[in-house]
Biopython code that builds the backbone (N, CA, C, O; Angstrom):
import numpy as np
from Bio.PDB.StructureBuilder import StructureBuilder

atoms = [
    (1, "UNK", "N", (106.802, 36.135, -236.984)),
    (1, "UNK", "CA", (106.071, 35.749, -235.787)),
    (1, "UNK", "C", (106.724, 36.386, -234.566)),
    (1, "UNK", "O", (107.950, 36.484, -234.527)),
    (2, "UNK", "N", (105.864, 36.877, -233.444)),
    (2, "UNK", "CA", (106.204, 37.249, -232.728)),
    (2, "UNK", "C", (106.596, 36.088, -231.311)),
    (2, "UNK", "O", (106.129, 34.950, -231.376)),
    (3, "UNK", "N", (107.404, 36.466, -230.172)),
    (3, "UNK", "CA", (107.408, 35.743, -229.299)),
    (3, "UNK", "C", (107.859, 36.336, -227.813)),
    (3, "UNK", "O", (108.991, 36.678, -227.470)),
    (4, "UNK", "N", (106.742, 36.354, -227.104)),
    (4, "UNK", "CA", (106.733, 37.333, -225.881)),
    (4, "UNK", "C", (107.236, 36.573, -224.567)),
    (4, "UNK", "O", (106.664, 35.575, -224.127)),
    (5, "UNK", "N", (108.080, 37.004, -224.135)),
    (5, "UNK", "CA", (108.670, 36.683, -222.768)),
    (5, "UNK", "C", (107.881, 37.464, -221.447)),
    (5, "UNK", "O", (107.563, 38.635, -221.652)),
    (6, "UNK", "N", (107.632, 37.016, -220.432)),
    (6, "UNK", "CA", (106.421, 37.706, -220.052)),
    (6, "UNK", "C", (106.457, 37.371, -218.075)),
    (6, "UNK", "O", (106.644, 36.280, -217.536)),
    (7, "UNK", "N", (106.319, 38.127, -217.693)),
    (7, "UNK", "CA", (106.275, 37.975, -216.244)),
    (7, "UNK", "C", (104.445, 37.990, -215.918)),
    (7, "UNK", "O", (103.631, 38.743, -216.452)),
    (8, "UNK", "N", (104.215, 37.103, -215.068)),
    (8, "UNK", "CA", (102.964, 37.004, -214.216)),
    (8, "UNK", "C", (102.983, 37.380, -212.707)),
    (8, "UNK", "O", (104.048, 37.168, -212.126)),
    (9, "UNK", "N", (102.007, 37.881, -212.028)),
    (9, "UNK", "CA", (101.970, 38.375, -210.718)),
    (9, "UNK", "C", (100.605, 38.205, -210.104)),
    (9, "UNK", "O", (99.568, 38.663, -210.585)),
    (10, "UNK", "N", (100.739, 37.265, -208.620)),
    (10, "UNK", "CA", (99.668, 36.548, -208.073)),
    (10, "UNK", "C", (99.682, 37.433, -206.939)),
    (10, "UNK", "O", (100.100, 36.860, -205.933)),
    (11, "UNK", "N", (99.282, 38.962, -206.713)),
    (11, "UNK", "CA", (98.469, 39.828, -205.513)),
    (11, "UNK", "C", (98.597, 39.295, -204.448)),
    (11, "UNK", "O", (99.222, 39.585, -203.428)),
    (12, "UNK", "N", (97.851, 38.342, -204.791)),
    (12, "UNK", "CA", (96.972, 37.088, -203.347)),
    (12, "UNK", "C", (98.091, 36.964, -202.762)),
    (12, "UNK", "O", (98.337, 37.536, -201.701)),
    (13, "UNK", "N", (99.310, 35.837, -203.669)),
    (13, "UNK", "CA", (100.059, 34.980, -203.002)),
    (13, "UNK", "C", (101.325, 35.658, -203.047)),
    (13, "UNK", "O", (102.214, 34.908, -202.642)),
    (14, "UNK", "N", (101.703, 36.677, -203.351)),
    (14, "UNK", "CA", (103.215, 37.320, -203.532)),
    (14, "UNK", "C", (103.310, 36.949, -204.430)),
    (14, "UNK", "O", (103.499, 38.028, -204.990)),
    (15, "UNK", "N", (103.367, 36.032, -205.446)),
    (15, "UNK", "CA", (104.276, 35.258, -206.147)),
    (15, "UNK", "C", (104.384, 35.668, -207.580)),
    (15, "UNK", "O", (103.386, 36.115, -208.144)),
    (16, "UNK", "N", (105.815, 35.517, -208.371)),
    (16, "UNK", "CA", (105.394, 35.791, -209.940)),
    (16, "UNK", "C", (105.771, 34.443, -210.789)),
    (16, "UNK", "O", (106.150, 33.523, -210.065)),
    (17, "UNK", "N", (105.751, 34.272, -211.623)),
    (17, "UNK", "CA", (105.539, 33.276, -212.950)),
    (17, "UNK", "C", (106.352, 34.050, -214.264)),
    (17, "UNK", "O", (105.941, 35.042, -214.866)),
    (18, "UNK", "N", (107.641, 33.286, -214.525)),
    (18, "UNK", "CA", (108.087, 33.602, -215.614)),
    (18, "UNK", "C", (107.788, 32.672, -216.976)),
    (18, "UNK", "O", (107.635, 31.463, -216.800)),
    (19, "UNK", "N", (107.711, 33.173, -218.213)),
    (19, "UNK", "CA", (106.539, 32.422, -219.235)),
    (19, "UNK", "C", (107.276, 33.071, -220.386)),
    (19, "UNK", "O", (107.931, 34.101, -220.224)),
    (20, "UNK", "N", (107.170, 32.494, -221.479)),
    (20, "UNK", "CA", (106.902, 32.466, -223.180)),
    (20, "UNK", "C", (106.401, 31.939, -223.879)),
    (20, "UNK", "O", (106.327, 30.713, -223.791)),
    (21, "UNK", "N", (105.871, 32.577, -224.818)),
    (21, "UNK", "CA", (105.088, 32.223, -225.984)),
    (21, "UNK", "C", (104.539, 33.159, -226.947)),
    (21, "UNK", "O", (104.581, 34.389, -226.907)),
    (22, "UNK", "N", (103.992, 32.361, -227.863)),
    (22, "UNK", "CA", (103.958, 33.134, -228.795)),
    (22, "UNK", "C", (102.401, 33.596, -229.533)),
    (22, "UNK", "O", (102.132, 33.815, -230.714)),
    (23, "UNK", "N", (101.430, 33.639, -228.146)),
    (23, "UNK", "CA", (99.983, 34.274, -228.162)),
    (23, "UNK", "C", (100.271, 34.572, -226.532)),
    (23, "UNK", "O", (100.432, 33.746, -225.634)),
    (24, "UNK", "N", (100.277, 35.654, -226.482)),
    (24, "UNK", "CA", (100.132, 36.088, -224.601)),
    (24, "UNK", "C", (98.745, 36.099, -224.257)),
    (24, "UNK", "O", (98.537, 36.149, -223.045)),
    (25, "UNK", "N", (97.624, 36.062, -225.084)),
    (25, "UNK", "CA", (96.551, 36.269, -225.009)),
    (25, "UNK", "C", (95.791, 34.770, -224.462)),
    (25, "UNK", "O", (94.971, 34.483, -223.590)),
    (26, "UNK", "N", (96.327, 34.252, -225.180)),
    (26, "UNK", "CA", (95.721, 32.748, -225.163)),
    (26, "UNK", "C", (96.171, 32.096, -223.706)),
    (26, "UNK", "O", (95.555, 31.537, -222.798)),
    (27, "UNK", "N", (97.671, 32.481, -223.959)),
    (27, "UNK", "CA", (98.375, 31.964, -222.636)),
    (27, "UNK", "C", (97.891, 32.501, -221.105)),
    (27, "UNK", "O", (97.475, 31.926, -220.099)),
    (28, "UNK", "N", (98.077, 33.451, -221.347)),
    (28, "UNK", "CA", (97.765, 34.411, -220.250)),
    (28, "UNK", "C", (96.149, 33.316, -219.786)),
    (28, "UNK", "O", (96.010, 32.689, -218.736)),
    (29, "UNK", "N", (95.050, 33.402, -221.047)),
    (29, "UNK", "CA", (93.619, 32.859, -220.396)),
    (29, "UNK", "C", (93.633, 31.579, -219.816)),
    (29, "UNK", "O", (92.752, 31.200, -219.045)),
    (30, "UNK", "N", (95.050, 30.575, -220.315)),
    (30, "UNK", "CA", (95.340, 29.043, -219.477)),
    (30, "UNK", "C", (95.838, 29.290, -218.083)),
    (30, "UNK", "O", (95.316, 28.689, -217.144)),
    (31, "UNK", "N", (96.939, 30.245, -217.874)),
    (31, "UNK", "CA", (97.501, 30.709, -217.103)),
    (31, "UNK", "C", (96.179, 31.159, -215.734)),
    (31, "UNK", "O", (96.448, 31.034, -214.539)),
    (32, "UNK", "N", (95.128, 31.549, -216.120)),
    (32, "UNK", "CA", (93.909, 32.196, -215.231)),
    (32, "UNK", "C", (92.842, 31.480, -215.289)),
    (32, "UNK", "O", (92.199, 31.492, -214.239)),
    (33, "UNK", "N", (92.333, 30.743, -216.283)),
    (33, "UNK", "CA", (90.981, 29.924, -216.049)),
    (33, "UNK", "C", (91.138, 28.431, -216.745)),
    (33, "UNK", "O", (90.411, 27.496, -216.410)),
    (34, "UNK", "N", (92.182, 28.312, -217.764)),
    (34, "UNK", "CA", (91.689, 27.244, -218.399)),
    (34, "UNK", "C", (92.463, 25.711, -218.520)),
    (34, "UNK", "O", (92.147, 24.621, -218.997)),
    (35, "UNK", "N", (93.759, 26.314, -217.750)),
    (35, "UNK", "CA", (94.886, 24.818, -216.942)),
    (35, "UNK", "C", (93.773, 24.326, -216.085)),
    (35, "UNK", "O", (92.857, 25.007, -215.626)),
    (36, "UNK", "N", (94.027, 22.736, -215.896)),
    (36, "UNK", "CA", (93.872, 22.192, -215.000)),
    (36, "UNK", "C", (94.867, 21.523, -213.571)),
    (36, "UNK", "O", (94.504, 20.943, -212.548)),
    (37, "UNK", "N", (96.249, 21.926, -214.084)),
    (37, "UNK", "CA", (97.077, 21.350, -213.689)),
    (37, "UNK", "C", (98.684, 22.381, -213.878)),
    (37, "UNK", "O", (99.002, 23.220, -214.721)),
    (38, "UNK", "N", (99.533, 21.737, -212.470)),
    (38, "UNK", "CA", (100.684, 23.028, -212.955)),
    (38, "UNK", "C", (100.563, 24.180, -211.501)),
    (38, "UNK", "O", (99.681, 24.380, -210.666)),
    (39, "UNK", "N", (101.815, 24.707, -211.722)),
    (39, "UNK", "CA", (102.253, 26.102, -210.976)),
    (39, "UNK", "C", (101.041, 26.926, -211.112)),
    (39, "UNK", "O", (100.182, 26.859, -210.233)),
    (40, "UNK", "N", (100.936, 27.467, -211.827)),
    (40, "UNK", "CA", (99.909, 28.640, -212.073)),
    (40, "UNK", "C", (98.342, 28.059, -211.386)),
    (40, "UNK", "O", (97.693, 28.866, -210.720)),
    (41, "UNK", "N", (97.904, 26.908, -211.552)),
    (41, "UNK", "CA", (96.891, 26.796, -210.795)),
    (41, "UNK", "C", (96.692, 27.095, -209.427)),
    (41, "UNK", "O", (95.692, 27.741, -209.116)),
    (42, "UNK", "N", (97.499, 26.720, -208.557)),
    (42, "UNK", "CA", (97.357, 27.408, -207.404)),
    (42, "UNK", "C", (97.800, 28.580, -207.055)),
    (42, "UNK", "O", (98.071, 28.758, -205.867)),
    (43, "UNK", "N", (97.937, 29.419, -207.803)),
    (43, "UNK", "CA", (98.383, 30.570, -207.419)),
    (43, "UNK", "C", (97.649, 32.248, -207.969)),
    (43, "UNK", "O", (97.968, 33.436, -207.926)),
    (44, "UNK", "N", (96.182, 31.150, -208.615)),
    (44, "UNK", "CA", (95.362, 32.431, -209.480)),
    (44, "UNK", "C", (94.877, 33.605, -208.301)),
    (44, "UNK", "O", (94.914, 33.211, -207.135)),
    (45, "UNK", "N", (94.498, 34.791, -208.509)),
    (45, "UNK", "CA", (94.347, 35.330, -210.100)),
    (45, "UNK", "C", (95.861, 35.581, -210.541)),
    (45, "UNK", "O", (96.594, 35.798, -209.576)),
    (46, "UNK", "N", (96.519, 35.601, -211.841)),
    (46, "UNK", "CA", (97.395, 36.388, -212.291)),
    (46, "UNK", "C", (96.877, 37.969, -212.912)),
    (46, "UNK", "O", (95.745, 38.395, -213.140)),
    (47, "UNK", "N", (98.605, 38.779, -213.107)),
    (47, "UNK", "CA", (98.593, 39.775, -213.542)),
    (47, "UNK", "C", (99.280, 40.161, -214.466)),
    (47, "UNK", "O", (100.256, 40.783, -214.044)),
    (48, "UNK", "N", (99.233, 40.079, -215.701)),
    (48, "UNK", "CA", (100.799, 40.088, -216.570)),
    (48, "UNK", "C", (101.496, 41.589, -216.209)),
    (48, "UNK", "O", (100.870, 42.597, -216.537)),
    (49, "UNK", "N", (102.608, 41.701, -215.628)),
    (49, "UNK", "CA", (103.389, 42.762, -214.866)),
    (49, "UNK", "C", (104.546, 43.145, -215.892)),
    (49, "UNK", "O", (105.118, 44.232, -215.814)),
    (50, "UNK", "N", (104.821, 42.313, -216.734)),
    (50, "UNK", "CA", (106.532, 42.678, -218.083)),
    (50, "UNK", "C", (105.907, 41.718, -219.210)),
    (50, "UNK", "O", (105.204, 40.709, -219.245)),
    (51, "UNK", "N", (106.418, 42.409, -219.930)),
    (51, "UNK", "CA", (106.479, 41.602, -221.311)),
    (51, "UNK", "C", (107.787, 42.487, -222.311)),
    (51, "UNK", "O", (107.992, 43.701, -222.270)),
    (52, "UNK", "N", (108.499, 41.517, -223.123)),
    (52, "UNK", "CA", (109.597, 41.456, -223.723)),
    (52, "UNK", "C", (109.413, 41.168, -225.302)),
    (52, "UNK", "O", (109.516, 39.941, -225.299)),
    (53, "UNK", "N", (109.270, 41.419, -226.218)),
    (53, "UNK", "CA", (108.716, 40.833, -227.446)),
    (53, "UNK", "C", (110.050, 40.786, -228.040)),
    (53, "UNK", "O", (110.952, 41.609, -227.888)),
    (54, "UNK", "N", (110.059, 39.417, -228.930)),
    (54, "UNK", "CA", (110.860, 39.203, -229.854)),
    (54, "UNK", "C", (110.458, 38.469, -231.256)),
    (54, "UNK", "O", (109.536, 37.679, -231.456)),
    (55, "UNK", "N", (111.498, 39.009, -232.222)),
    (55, "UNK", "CA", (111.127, 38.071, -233.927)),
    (55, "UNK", "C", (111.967, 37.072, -233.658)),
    (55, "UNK", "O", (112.011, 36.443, -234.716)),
    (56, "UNK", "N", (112.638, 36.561, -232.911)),
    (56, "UNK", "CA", (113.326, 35.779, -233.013)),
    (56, "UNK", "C", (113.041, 34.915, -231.899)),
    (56, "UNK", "O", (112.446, 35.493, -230.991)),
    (57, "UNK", "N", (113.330, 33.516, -231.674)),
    (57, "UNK", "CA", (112.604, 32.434, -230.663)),
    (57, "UNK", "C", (113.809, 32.123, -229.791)),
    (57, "UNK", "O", (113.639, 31.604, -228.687)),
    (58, "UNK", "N", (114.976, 32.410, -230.228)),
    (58, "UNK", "CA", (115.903, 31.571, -229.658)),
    (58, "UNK", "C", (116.367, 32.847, -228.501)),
    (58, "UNK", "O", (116.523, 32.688, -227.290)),
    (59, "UNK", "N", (116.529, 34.144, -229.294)),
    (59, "UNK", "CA", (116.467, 35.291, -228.268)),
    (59, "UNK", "C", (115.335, 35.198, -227.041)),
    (59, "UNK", "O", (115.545, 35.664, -225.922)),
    (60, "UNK", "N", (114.201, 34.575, -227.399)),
    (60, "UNK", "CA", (112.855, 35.282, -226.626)),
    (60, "UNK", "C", (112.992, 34.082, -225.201)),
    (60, "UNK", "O", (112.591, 34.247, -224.049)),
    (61, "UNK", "N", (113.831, 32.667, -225.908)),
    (61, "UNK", "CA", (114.140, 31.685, -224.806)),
    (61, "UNK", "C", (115.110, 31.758, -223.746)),
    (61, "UNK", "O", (115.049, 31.214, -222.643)),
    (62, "UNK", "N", (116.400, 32.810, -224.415)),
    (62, "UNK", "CA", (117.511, 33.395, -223.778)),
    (62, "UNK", "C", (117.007, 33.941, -222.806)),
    (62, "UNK", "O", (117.203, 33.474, -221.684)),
    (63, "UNK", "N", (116.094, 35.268, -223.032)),
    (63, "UNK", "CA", (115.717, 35.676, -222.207)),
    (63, "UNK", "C", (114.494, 35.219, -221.107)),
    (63, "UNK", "O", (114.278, 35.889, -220.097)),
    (64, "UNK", "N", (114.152, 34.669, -221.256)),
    (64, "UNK", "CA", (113.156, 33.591, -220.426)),
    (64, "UNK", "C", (114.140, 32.779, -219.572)),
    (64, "UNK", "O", (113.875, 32.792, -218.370)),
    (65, "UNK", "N", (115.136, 32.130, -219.915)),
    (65, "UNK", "CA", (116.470, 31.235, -218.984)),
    (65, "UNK", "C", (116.309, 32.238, -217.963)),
    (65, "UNK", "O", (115.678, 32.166, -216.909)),
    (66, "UNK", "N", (117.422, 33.805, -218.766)),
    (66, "UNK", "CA", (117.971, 34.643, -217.854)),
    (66, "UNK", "C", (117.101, 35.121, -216.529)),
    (66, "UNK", "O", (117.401, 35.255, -215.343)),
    (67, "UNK", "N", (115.892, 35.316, -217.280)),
    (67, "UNK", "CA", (115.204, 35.907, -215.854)),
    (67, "UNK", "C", (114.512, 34.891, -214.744)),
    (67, "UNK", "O", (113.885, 35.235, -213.742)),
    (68, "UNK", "N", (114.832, 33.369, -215.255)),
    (68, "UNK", "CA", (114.660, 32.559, -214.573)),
    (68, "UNK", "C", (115.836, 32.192, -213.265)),
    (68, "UNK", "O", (115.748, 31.560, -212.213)),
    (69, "UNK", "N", (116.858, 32.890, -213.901)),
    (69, "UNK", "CA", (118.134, 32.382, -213.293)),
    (69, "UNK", "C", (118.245, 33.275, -211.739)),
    (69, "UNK", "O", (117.234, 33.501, -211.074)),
    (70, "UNK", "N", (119.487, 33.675, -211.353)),
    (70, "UNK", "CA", (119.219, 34.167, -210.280)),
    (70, "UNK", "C", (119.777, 35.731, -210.076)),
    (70, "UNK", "O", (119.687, 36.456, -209.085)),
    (71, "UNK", "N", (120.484, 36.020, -211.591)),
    (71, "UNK", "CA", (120.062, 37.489, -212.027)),
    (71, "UNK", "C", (118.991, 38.133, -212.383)),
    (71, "UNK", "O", (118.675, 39.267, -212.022)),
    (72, "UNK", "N", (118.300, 37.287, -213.236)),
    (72, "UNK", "CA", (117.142, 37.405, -213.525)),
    (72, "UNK", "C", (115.823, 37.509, -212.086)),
    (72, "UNK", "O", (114.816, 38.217, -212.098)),
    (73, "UNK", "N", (116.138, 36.845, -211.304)),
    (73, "UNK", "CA", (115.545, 36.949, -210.023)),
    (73, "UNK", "C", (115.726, 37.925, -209.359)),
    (73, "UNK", "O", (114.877, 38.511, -208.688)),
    (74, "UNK", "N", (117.030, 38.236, -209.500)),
    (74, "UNK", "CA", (116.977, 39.718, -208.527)),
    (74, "UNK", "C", (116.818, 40.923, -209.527)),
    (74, "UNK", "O", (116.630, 41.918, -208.827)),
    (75, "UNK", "N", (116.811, 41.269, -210.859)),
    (75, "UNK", "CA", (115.984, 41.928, -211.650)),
    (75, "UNK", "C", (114.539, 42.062, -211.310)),
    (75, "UNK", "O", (113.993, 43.122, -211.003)),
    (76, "UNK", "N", (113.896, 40.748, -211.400)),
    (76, "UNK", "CA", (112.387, 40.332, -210.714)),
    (76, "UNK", "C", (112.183, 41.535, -209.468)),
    (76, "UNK", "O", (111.371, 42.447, -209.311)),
    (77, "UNK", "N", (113.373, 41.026, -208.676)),
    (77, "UNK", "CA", (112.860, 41.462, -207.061)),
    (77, "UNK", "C", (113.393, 42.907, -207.102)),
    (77, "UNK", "O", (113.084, 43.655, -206.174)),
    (78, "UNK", "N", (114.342, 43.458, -208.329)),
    (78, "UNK", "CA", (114.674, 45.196, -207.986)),
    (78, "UNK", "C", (113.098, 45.620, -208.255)),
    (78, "UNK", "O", (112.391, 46.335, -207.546)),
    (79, "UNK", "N", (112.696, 44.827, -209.746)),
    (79, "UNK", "CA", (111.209, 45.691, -210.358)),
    (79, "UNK", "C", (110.335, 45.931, -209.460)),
    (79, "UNK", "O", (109.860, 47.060, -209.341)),
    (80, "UNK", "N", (109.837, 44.517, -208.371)),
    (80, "UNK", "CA", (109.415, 45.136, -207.271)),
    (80, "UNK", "C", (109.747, 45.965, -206.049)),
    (80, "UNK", "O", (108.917, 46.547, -205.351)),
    (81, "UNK", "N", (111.014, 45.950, -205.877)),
    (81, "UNK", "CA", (111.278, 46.782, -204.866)),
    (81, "UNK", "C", (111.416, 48.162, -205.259)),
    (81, "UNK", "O", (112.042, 48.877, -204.476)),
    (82, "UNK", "N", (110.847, 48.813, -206.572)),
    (82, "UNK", "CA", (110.734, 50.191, -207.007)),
    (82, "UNK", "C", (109.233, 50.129, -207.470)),
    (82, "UNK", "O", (108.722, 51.171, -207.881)),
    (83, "UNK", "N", (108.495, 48.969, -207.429)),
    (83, "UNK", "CA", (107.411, 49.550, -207.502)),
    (83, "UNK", "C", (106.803, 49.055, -208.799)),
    (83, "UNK", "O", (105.577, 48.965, -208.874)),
    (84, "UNK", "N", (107.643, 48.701, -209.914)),
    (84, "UNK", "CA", (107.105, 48.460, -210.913)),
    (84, "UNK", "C", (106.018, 47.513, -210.816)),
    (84, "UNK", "O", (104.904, 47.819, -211.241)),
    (85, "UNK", "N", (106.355, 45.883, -210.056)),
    (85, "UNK", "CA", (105.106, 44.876, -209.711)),
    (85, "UNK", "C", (104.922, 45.167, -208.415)),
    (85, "UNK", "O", (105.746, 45.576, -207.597)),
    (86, "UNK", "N", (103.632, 44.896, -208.268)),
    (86, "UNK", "CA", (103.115, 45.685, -206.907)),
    (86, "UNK", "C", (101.141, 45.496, -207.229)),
    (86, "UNK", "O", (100.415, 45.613, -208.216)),
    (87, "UNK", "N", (100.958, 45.189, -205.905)),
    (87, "UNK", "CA", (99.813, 45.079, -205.798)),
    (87, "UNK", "C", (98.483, 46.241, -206.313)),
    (87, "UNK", "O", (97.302, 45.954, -206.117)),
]
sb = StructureBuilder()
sb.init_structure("model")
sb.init_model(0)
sb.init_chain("A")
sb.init_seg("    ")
for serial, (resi, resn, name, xyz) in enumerate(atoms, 1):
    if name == "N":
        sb.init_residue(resn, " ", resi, " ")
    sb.init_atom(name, np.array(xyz, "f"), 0.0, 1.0, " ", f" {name:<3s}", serial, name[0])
structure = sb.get_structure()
């Protein structure tokens, strides 16, 4: 089984959304139309901007912490400040 670590990006609002799981497809469509409730609701449309795949769950959570943390944040903010997320 696979398990994708995954950055989101809201145009509108600046903002990104760090996420895992293990259908990006599915997630991604709660993430944009089908939550009722939560972060991501106010902040639609998303854009999935990174994704990270792993066979392993405990790796794919590691890395989900890390880029939550505040290395991981300024990773976030180099990707945009070269352009990678970007409107």
């Amino acid at each position: 089984m696979e398990f994708v670590v995954y950055i989101l990006y809201s145009e509108k609002f600046d903002k990104t959304y760090v996420g895992y799981t293990s259908s990006l497809i599915e997630r991604f469509k709660s993430h944009n139309s089908l939550a009722n409730s939560g972060f991501t609701l106010k902040f639609r449309p998303w854009k999935v901007v990174y994704i990270d795949v792993y066979f392993d769950k405990s790796m794919a959570l590691k890395k989900e912490k890390w880029l939550k943390s505040g290395n991981g944040r300024t990773f976030i903010a180099e990707l945009k400040k070269n352009g990678f997320i970007s409107a």
